[in-house]
C-alpha positions in Angstrom: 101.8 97.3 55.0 102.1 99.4 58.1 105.4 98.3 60.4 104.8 96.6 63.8 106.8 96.4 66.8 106.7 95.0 70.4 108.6 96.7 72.9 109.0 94.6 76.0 107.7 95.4 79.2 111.2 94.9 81.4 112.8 97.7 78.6 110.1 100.3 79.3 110.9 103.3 81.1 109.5 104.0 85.0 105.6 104.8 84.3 103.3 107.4 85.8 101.7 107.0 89.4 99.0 105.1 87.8 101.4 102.5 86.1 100.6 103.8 82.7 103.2 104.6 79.9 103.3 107.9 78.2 104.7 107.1 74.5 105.7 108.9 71.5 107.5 107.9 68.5 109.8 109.6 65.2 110.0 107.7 61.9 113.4 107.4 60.6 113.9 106.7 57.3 115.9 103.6 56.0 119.1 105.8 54.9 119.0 107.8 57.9 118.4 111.3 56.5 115.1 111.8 57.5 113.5 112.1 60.3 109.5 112.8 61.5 108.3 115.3 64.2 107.7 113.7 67.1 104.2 111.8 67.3 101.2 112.8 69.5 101.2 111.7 73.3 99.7 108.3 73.5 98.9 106.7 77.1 99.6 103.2 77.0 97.8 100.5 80.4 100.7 98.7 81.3 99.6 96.1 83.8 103.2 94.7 83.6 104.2 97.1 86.4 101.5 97.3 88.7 100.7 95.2 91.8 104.2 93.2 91.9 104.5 89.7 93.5 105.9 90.6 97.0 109.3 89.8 97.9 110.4 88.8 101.5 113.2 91.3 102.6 116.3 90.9 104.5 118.6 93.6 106.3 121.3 94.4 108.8 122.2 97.5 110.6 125.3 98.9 111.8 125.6 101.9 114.1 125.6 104.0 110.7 124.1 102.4 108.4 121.3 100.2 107.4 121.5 97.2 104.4 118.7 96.2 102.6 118.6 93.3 100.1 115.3 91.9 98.6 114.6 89.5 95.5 113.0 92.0 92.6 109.9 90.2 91.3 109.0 88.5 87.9 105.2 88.2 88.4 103.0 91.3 88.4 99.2 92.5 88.0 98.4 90.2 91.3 96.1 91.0 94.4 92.5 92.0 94.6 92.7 95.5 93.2 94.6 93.9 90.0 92.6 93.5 86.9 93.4 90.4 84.4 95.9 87.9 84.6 99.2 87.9 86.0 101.7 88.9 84.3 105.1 87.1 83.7 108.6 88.6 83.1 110.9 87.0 80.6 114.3 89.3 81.8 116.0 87.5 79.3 119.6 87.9 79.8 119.3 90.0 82.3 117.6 87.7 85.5 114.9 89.8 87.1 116.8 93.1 86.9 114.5 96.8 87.1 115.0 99.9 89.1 113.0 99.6 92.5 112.7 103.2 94.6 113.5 103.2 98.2 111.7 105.1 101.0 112.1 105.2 104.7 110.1 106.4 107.4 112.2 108.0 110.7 110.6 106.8 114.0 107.2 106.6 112.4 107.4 109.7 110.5 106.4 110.1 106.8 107.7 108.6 104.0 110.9 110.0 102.1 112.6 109.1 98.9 116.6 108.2 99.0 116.9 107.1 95.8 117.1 104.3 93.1 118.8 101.3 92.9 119.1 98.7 89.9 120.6 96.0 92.2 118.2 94.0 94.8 120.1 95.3 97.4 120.3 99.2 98.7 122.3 101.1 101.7 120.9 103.9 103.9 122.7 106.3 106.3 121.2 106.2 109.5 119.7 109.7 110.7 121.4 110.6 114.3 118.5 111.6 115.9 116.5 107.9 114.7 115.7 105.1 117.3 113.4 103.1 114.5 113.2 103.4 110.8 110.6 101.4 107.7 112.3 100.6 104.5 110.0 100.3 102.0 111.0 99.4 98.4 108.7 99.6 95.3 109.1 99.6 91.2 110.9 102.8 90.1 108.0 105.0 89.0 108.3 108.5 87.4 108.7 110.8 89.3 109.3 108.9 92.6 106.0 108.8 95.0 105.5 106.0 97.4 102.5 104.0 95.7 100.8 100.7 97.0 100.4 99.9 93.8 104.2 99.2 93.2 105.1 98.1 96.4 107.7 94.5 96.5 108.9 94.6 99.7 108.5 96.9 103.5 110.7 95.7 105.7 108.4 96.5 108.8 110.0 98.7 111.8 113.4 98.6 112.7 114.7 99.4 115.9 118.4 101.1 115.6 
């Protein structure tokens, strides 16, 4: 009999710009002393993390710095471009907890990346030179490109 296992979607890693998971796996033998090459690279659909329920997002700005909390969503695969059904989160013990990537845009300006956070909540130094700015939060994704498809929250403009 060949071994099975699940892996759930909230422990998966980020996955690729088009939501997919790239997977390999070692055997390891029962005592421990033994241990496979690494398997081929297998491309796994993981509707899971694609098209994320949005979540309404709150902030405040100080002369320095601008706060920006959201709620990180537990239903995914929705809107028109999502194929299936939805897709529900369990979280388990850990309530509705991934890594979202954060991007703002500096008086209309393109899009840059200024980091990661695993809390629903992140802070952003304000750039001296910026009268407006666009937060825009999405599901951590590998390596970190601003992507409709994992989009939760966009704060609209800000005026600082």
């Amino acid at each position: 009999m060949v071994p099975k296992f699940t892996i759930p979607v909230e422990q998966l890693g980020p996955p690729n710009e088009n939501g997919d998971q790239l997977f390999r796996f070692r055997i390891l033998s029962q005592d421990r002393n033994r241990i496979s090459p690494y398997s081929t690279l297998f491309i796994i659909e993981s509707s899971g993390q694609i098209y994320p329920l949005k979540s309404v997002s709150r902030y405040n700005v100080s002369s320095s710095v601008i706060n920006v909390y959201w709620d990180t969503p537990s239903i995914y695969n929705t809107g028109s471009a999502a194929v299936g059904a939805s897709v529900l989160h369990n979280h388990e013990s850990e309530w509705k907890v991934h890594d979202s990537d954060i991007f703002v845009s500096w008086n209309g300006g393109s899009y840059e990346y200024v980091g990661r956070s695993r809390d629903n909540s992140f802070s952003i130094v304000v750039q001296q030179s910026a009268t407006t700015a666009r937060v825009v939060g999405q599901i951590a994704n590998y390596p970190p490109k601003k992507l409709s498809i994992f989009e939760i929250f966009d704060t609209g403009t800000i005026t600082l």
